[in-house]
C-alpha positions in Angstrom: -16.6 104.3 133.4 -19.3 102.5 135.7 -19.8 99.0 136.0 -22.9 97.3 134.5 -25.4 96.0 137.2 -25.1 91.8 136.6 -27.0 89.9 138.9 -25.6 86.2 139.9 -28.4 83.8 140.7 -27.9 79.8 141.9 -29.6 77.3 140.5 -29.1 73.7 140.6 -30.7 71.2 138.1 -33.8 69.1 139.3 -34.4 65.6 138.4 -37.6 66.9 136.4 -35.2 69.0 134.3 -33.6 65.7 132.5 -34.9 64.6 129.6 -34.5 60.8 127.7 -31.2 61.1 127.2 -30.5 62.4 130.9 -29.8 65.7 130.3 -31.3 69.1 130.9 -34.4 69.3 128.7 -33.7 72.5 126.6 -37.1 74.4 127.2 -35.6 74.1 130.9 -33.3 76.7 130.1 -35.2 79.1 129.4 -37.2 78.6 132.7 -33.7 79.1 134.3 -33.7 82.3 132.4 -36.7 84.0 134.1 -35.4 83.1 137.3 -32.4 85.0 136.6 -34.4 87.6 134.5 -37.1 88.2 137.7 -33.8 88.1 140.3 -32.3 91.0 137.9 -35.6 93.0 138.0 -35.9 93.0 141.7 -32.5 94.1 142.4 -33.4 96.7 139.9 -36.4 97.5 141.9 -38.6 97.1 139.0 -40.3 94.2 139.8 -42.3 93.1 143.0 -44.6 90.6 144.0 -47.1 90.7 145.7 -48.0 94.2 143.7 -48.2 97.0 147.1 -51.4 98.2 147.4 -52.1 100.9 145.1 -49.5 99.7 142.6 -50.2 100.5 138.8 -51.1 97.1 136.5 -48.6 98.6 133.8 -45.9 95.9 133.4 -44.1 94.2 130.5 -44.5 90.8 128.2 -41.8 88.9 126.6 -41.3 89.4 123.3 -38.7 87.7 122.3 -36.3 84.8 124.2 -33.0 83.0 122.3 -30.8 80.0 124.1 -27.7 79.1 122.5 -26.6 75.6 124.5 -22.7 75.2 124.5 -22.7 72.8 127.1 -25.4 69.8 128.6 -25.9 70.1 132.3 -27.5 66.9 135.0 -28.8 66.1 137.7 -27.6 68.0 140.2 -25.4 70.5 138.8 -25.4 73.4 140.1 -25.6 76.7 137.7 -24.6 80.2 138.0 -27.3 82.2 136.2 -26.3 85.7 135.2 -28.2 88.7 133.7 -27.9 92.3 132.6 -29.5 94.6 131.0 -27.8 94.7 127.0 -30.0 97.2 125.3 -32.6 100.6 126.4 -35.3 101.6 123.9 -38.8 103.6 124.0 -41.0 100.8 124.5 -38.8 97.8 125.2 -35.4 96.4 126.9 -33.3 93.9 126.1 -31.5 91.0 128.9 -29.1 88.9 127.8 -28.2 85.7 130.1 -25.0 83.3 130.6 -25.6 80.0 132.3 -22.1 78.2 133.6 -21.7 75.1 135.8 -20.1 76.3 139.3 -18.0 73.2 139.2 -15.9 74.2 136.8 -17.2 78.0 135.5 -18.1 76.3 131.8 -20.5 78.5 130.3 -23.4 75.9 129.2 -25.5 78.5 127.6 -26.2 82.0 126.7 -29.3 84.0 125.8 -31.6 87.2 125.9 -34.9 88.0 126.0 -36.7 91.2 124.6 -39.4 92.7 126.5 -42.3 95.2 125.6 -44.0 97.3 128.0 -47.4 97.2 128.6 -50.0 100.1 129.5 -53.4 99.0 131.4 -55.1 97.8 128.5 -52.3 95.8 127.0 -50.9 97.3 124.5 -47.3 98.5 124.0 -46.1 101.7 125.4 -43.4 103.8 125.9 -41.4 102.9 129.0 -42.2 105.0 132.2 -39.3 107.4 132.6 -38.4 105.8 136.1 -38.2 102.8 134.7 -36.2 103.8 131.7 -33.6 105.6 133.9 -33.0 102.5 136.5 -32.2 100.3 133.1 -29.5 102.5 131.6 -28.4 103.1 135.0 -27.7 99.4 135.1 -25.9 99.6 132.2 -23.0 101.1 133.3 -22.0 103.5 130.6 -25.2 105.4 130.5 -27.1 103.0 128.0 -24.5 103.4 125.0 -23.4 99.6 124.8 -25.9 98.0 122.6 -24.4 94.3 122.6 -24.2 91.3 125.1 -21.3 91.2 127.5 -19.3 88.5 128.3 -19.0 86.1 125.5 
């Protein structure tokens, strides 16, 4: 059985990221999250900016984003942000996240995010088949797993 496509992005925390208590803020996390979510896509191929001339407006919205914190991370830590793709449908796909500290691979959070695609005028529709087929490509197994992976 193929391997799923996860994509390993570094981050390291900001002094802006702490909050009063000197920790990472936890709407940080989910900024940490897109970064990993838009390094997934491109490696995917199914997201590029600047758009290339010519390139349709379709494109996708969040609809839904979770964060479960295990672990606080400071100033200066550095994160391995991970993504895959955890779920294929008509009009929407589903990432799922892990954040651990490169120090000592402690996994300081976990999450997903939903997204719906968009046609020109906004409103959701179905996903283009090009699209559909590099997502359950990334998968692995042909799009039949339809929960998170590691845990």
């Amino acid at each position: 059985m193929p391997s799923p496509l996860i994509t390993e992005h570094r981050l390291m925390v900001r002094s802006t990221d702490m909050d009063a208590d000197q920790i990472v803020n936890n709407a940080r996390y989910f900024e940490y999250f897109e970064q990993v979510r838009l390094e997934h896509l491109v490696a995917l191929h199914l997201f590029q900016r600047p758009r290339a001339p010519g390139e349709s407006r379709r494109s996708f919205t969040l609809a839904e984003t979770t964060c479960r914190y295990r672990v606080p991370l400071r100033h200066r830590d550095v994160i391995v942000g991970k993504a895959w793709t955890s779920m294929v449908g008509t009009r929407s796909f589903q990432l799922a996240y892990e954040l651990s500290r490169e120090s000592d691979g402690v996994v300081a959070a976990q999450g997903s995010s939903a997204q719906v695609w968009l046609d020109e005028d906004g409103r959701p529709a179905p996903l283009p088949d090009e699209v559909r087929a590099s997502l359950v490509r990334s998968m692995g197994d042909e799009g039949s797993r339809s929960t998170p992976l590691p845990e």
